[in-house]
C-alpha angles and dihedrals in degrees: 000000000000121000128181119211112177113140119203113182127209141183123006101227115119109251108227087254117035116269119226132211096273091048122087112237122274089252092029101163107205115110095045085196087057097038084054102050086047100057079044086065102035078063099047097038115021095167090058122097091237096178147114096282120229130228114272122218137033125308095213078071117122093217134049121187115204126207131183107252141319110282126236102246089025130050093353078061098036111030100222108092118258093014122137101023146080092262095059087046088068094024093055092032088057099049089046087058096051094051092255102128134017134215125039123301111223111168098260127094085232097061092102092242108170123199110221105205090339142106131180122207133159128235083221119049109185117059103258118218104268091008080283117129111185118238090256090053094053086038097055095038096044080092075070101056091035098056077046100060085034083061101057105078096185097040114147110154127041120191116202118198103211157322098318100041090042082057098042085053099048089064099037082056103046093259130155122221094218098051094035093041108182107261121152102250090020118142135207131185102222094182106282082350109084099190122217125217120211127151114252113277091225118138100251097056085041087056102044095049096252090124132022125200094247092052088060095041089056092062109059086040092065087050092056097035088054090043093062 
């Protein structure tokens, strides 16, 4: 397995909760399309968090589960990935199902939701206009993902929510395309990292019938099934 770790820092401005080595600045300038739509939306919603938005969990955690990037009225509102929005409604119900988190998830950073050997990150850390980063923004913030995964010594089981965070891992573990091809309930051997496929739980896959609740059920019970 392959893992970059090139940090490149950016911005000095504390980040509401405190960043950690593997986490852009509050104010990292790297994608200007991004920076812009940010300081958009510091204007228009000042209360909001409206920054790039850190891993949550421990990463002493066995399993990371990747998403594509914070959403508007979610994570890029609330701070704590997949928070405030329907995603985080099945993500969180599911991992509260597989024993995978404890307490009550109820939409908001302060609900006391704990992660139990899990952590959630995004291949994309900024909220990207139309929940669309271009290829130049995930390529220039996968450093980030890949400092995250260097820094889990015990990880076993990656997750990865869709097209575009199945691709940014492939190249973050050494994978080739055409050998470790998306497919929801696909599975890959990176080395010690077996990685997951699902679809992303976001609404619009959930109301079209691209993705059921039991499909994505299956597949993290495959991940804790295979961890016992």
């Amino acid at each position: 397995m392959t893992i970059s770790t090139t940090r490149r820092r950016a911005g000095s401005a504390p980040a509401p909760s405190a960043p950690s080595s593997t986490d852009p600045g509050r104010d990292c300038p790297l994608c200007p399309r991004l920076v812009d739509f940010r300081e958009a939306q510091r204007a228009r919603e000042p209360s909001w968090f409206n920054a790039p938005v850190p891993s949550f969990g421990d990463p002493d955690a066995r399993v990371l589960i990747v998403g594509l990037a914070p959403g508007l009225q979610g994570a890029n509102r609330t701070g704590r990935p997949f928070t405030g929005d329907y995603a985080g409604e099945l993500l969180y119900g599911t991992l509260l199902k597989y024993g995978f988190a404890n307490g009550r998830f109820e939409a908001r950073p302060d609900d006391g939701l704990t992660l139990v050997d899990c952590r959630i990150s995004n291949a994309v850390r900024c909220v990207p206009p139309q929940n669309k980063p271009l290829p130049a923004e995930i390529n220039q913030c996968r450093a980030f993902l890949g400092a995250t995964i260097a820094a889990m010594p015990r990880l076993r089981s990656i997750v990865a929510l869709g097209r575009i965070s199945h691709d940014t891992l492939l190249k973050l573990l050494g994978l080739r395309a055409a050998t470790a091809p998306f497919g929801h309930g696909a599975v890959h051997q990176a080395g010690a990292v077996r990685l997951y496929d699902s679809y992303h739980c976001s609404r619009y896959n959930t109301n079209t019938g691209v993705l059921t609740t039991e499909m994505f059920h299956a597949v993290f019970a495959r991940v804790k099934a295979e961890m016992d």
